[in-house]
C-alpha positions in Angstrom: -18.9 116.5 136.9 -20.7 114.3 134.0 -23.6 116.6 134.5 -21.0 119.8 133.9 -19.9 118.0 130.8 -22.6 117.0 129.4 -23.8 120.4 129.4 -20.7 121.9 127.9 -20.5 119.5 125.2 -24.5 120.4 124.1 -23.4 124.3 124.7 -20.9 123.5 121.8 -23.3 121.2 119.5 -25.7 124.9 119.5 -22.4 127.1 118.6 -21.3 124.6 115.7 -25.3 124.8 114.5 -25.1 128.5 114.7 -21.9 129.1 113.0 -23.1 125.6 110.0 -26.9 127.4 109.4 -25.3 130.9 108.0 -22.7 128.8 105.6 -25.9 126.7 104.4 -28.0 129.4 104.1 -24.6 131.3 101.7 -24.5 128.1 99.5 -28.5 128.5 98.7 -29.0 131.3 98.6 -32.6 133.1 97.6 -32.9 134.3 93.5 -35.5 135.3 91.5 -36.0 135.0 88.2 -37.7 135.7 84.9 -38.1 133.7 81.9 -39.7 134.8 79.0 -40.8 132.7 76.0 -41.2 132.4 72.6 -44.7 130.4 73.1 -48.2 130.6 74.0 -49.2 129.0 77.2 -51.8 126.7 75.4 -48.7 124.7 73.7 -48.0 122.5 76.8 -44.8 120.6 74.8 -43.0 124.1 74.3 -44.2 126.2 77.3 -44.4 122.8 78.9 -40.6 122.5 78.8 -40.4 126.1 80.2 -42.2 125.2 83.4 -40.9 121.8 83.8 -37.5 123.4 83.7 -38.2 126.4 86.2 -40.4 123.6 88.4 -37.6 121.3 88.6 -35.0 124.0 89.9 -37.3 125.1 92.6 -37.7 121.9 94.1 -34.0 120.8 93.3 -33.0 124.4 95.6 -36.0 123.1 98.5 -37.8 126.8 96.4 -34.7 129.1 97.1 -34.0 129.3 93.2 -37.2 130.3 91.3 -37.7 131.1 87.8 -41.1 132.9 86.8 -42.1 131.8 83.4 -44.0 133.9 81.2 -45.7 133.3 77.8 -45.0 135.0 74.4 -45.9 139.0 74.4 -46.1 139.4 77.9 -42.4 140.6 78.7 -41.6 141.1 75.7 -42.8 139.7 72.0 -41.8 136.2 71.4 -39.3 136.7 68.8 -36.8 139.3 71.1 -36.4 136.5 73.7 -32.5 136.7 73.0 -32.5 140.3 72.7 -33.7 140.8 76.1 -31.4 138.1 77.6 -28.7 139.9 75.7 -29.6 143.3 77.8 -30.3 142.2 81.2 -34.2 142.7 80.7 -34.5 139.5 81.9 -32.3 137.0 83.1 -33.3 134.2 81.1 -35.5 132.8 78.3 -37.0 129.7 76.6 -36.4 130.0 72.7 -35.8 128.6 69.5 -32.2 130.0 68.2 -33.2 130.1 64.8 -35.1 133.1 65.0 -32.5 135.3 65.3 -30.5 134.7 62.3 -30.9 137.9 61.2 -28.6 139.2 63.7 -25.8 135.9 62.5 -27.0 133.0 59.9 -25.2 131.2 62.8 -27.9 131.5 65.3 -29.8 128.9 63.1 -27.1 125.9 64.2 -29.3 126.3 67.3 -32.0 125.3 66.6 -31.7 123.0 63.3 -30.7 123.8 59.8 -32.6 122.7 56.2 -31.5 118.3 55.4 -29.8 119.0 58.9 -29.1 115.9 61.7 -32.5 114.6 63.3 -33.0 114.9 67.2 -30.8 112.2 68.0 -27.8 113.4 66.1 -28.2 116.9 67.5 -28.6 115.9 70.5 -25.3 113.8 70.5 -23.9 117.1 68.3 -24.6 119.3 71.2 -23.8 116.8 74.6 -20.5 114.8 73.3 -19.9 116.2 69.9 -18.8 119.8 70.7 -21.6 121.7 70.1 -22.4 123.4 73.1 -18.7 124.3 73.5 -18.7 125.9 70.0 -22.1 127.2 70.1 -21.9 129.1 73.1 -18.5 130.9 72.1 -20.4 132.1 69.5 -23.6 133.1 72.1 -20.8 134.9 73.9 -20.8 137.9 71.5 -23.8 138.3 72.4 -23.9 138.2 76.5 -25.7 134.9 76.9 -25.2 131.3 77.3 -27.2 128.4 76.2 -28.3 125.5 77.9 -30.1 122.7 75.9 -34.2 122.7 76.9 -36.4 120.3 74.5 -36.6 119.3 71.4 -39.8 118.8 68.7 -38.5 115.9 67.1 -38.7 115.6 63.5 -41.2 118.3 62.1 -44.1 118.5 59.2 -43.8 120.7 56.5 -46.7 123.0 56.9 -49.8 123.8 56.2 -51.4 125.6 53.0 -54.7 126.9 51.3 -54.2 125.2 47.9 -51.9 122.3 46.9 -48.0 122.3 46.2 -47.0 120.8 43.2 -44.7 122.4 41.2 -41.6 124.3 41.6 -44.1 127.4 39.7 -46.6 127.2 43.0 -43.7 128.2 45.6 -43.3 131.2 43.2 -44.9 134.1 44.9 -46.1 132.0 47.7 -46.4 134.0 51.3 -45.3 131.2 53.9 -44.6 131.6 57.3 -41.6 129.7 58.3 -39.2 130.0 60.8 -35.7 130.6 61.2 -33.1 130.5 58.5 -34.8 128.3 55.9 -36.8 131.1 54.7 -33.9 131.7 53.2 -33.7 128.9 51.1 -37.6 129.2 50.1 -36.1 133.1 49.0 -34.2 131.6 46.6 -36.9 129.6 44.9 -39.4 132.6 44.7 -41.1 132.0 48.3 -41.8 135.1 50.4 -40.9 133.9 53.9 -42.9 135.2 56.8 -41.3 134.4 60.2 -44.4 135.2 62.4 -44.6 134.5 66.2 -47.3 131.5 67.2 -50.1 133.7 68.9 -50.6 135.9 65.5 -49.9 132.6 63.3 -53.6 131.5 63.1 -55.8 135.0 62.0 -52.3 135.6 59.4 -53.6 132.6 57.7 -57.5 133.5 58.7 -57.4 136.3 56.8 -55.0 135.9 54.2 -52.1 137.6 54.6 -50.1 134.5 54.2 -51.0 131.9 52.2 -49.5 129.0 54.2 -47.8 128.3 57.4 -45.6 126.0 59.3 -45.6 125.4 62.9 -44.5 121.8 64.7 -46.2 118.9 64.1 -50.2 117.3 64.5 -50.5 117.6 68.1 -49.3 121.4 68.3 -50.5 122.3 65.0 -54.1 121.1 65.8 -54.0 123.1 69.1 -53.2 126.0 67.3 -56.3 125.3 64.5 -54.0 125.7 61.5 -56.7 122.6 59.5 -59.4 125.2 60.1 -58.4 127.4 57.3 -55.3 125.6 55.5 -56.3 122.0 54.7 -53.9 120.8 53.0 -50.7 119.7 55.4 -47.7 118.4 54.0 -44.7 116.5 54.6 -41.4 115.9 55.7 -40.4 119.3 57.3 -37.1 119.1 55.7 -35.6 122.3 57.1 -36.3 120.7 61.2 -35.4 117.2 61.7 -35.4 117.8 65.3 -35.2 121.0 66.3 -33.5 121.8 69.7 -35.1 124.5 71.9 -32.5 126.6 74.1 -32.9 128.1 77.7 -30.4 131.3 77.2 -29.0 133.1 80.4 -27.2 136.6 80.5 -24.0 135.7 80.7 -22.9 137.7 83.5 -26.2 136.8 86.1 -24.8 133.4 84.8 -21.2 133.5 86.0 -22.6 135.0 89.6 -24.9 131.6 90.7 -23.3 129.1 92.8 -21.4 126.3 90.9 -24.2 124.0 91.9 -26.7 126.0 91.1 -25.1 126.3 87.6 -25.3 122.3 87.6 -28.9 122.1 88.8 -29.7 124.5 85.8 -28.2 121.9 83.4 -30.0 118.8 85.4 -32.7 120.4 84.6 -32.5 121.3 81.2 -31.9 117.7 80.9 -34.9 116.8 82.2 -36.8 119.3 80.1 -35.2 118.2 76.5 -36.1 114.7 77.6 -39.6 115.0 78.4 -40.4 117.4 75.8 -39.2 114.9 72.9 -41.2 112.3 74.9 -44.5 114.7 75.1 -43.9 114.4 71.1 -43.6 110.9 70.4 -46.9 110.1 72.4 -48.7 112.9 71.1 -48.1 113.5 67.4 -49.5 109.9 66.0 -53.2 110.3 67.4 -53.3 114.1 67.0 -52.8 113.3 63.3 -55.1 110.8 63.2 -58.2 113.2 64.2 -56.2 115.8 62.0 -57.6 112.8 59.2 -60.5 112.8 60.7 -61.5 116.0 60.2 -60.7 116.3 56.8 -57.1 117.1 56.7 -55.7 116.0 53.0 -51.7 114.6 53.6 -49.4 115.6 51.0 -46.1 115.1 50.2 -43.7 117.5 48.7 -42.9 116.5 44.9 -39.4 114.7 44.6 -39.1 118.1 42.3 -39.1 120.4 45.1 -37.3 118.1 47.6 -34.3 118.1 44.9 -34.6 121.7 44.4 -34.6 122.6 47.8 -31.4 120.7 49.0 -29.5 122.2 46.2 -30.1 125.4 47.1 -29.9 124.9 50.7 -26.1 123.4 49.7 -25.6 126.5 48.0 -26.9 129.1 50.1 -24.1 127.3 53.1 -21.7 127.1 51.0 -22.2 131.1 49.9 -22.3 131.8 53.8 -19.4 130.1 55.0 -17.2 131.5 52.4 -17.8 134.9 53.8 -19.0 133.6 57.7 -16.0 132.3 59.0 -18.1 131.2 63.0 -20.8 129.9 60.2 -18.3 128.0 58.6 -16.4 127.2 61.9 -20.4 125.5 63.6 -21.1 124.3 60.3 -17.8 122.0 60.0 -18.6 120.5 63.1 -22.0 119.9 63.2 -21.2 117.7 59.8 -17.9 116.4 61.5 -20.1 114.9 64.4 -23.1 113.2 62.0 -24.6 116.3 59.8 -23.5 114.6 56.8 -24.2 110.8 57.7 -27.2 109.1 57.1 -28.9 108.0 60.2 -30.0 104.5 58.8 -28.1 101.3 59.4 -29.0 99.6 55.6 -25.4 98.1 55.2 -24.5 96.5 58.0 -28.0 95.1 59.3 -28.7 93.7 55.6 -25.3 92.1 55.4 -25.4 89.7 58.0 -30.0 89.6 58.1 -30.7 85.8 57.6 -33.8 85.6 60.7 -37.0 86.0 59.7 -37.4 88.5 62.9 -34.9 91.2 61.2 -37.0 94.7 60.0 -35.0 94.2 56.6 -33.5 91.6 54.6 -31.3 91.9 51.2 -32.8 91.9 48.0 -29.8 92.0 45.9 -26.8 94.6 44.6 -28.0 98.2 46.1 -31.8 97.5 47.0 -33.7 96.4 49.9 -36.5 96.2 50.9 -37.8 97.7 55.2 -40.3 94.9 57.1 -42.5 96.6 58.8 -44.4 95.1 62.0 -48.1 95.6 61.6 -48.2 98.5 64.1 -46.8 101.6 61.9 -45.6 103.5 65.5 -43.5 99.9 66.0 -42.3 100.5 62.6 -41.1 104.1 62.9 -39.4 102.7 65.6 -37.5 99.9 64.6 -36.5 102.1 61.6 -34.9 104.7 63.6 -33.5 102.2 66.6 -32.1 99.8 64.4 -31.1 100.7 60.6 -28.0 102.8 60.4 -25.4 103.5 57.7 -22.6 105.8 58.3 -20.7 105.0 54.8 -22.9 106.8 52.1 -20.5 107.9 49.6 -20.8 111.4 48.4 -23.2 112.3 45.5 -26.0 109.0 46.7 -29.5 110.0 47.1 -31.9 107.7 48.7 -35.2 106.6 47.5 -38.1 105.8 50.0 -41.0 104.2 48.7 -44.2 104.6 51.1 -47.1 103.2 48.9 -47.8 105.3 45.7 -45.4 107.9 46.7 -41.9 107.7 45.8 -39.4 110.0 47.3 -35.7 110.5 46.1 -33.8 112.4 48.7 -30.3 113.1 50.3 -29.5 110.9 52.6 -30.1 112.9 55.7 -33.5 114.3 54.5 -33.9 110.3 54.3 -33.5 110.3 58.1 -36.3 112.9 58.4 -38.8 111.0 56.4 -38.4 107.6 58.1 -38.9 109.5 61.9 -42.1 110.5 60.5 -43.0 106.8 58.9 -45.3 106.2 61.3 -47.8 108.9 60.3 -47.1 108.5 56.8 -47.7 104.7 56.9 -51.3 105.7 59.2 -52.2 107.7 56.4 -51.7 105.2 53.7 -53.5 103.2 55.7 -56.5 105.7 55.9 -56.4 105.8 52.2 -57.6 101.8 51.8 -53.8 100.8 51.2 -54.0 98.1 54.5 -51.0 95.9 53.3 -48.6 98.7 53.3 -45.9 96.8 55.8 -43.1 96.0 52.8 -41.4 99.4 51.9 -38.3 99.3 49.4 -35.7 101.4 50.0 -33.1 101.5 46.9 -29.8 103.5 47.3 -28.8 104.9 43.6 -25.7 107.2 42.4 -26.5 110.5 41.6 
């Protein structure tokens, strides 16, 4: 009789196995996909997201969801990412949004707009902030959606063939810059370029631009930029941390599995984290052997910075009268930190009396930044502990970083101090070795 059970009850443990692989087997079930890109496969921080993205889904779906990733050019050109999303070419891509402003000056929110928020803030902007939601109501007139997939960090400000010191050299000047800051340059005489990253390098070679912007030291040296264009400058005042975007077709979207759809996001997670990682570590001794070899470090006269925000102010403001989804991503992005300075001056100074603070008081509206002796711990404690979120409108900030003086908007402040550890490297290389007391003096415009 036990025997006769026993054998019933393992008769019914197979039919429950039977009936539970099928359902398993309809909750994963198998996809392919392809992902184009707007990058070459030698940048391992852009394409790098890419893959770690597509690599993480696989093994998150035990390989039932894969996503084929495929450099710039060889699906289609790098800059029609979005337009083959759009169509159902493909069913996803790895992008910057920016380059498609020309279809909406919206796209550019995407991606980061000229004296915009630094990584940090747009990263807050797009998870908690409303961005995403906005954002991808505007994607929707365009049958994608957007998950957020890496992020560059604070970028430089290009590279060029002879030296930028007037508002009289932009004047004619053929630079290759991407996304909606050509714009900008436009209006100050600059002809904007907006060339893809493989045909960057001979554009330059041969002449047919005279300078170029990419990323930063660790991706621009891949790329050889230093060869031909020595002189690099700094900040890159139009990216202060430029987010890169993993679009979907909205409708192949829709169709996955809810948790697919979640691992998707995990993993775009994953992807912007790393890749802003990937940055930080690389940038500071890829600039160094940029030095090295010759490279001259410039920054951009206080002339040009002050020329360029005020037409970057005016070119918005032109838009969003006649743009209401421009105005409508604009509002928020400044709502949710755009138009806040990033550092903590008033509050940290106020109540600084240990000898271990980055910053102490000087007196009425200036102060003066402590560095430690190691510039990357410096760039650090900058940007992880100064903040100040009550800059009245019409201040400017001025940064002092040896014999350069800088007097900036306060978000193109944030920019400058997310790349202090280069610039104070650099001083250093130039013989100035007791660069570690910086004065930063907040004046009314």
């Amino acid at each position: 009789m036990k025997r006769r059970q026993c054998i019933q009850a393992a008769g019914l443990g197979v039919a429950a196995s039977a009936v539970a692989a099928p359902a398993i087997a309809q909750t994963m079930p198998e996809i392919k996909w392809r992902m184009p890109t707007s990058w070459p496969k030698s940048l391992d921080t852009l394409y790098g997201a890419a893959e770690q993205m597509a690599k993480n889904v696989s093994e998150a779906t035990d390989g039932k969801f894969q996503i084929q990733v495929f450099a710039a050019g060889e699906i289609v050109p790098g800059l029609q990412v979005v337009d083959a999303v759009q169509n159902g070419t493909v069913e996803c891509g790895h992008t910057a949004s920016y380059y498609y402003f020309g279809k909406d000056p919206t796209f550019a929110f995407g991606t980061s707009v000229a004296f915009g928020p630094n990584a940090r803030l747009n990263q807050g902007w797009w998870t908690h902030g409303g961005g995403s939601e906005v954002l991808n109501e505007f994607y929707k007139k365009y049958n994608a959606t957007a998950i957020l997939a890496g992020n560059t960090g604070c970028q430089m400000g290009g590279w060029f063939r002879k030296e930028i010191n007037t508002l009289d050299d932009l004047k004619g000047l053929k630079f290759r810059i991407g996304g909606f800051t050509g714009r900008v340059l436009q209006r100050l005489g600059v002809v904007p370029q907006q060339i893809g990253a493989p045909d960057i390098y001979p554009a330059l070679e041969k002449g047919t631009i005279d300078a170029a912007e990419w990323v930063g030291p660790y991706d621009d040296e891949k790329l050889g930029f230093y060869k031909v264009a020595p002189h690099y400058y700094y900040p890159g005042w139009w990216e202060g941390g430029s987010m890169l975007l993993a679009f979907f077709n909205l409708d192949k979207y829709n169709a996955l599995p809810k948790h697919y759809q979640a691992i998707l996001q995990q993993a775009g997670a994953y992807a912007n984290t790393s890749c802003m990682a990937k940055y930080d570590q690389l940038n500071p001794p890829a600039l160094r052997r940029l030095l090295a070899n010759g490279v001259k470090l410039h920054a951009f006269s206080p002339a040009i910075m002050e020329a360029c925000y005020k037409e970057t102010m005016a070119l918005h403001g032109e838009i969003a009268k006649e743009n209401a989804t421009f105005k409508k991503v604009n509002d928020s992005l400044g709502h949710n930190g755009g138009d806040r300075i990033l550092v903590e001056i008033a509050s940290l100074l106020k109540d600084s009396t240990r000898s271990t603070d980055f910053a102490a008081r000087l007196g009425g509206d200036e102060f003066v930044l402590l560095l430690p002796d190691t510039p990357e711990e410096g760039a650090l404690a900058l940007l992880g502990k100064l903040r100040h979120e009550t800059q009245p409108p019409g201040r400017s900030v001025t940064l002092s970083f040896g014999a350069a003086t800088f007097e900036v908007p306060p978000r193109q402040a944030v920019e400058m101090l997310a790349r202090a550890d280069q610039l104070l490297f650099a001083a250093k290389e130039a013989g100035r070795d007791t660069l570690r007391h910086e004065t930063v003096r907040t004046v009314t415009g």
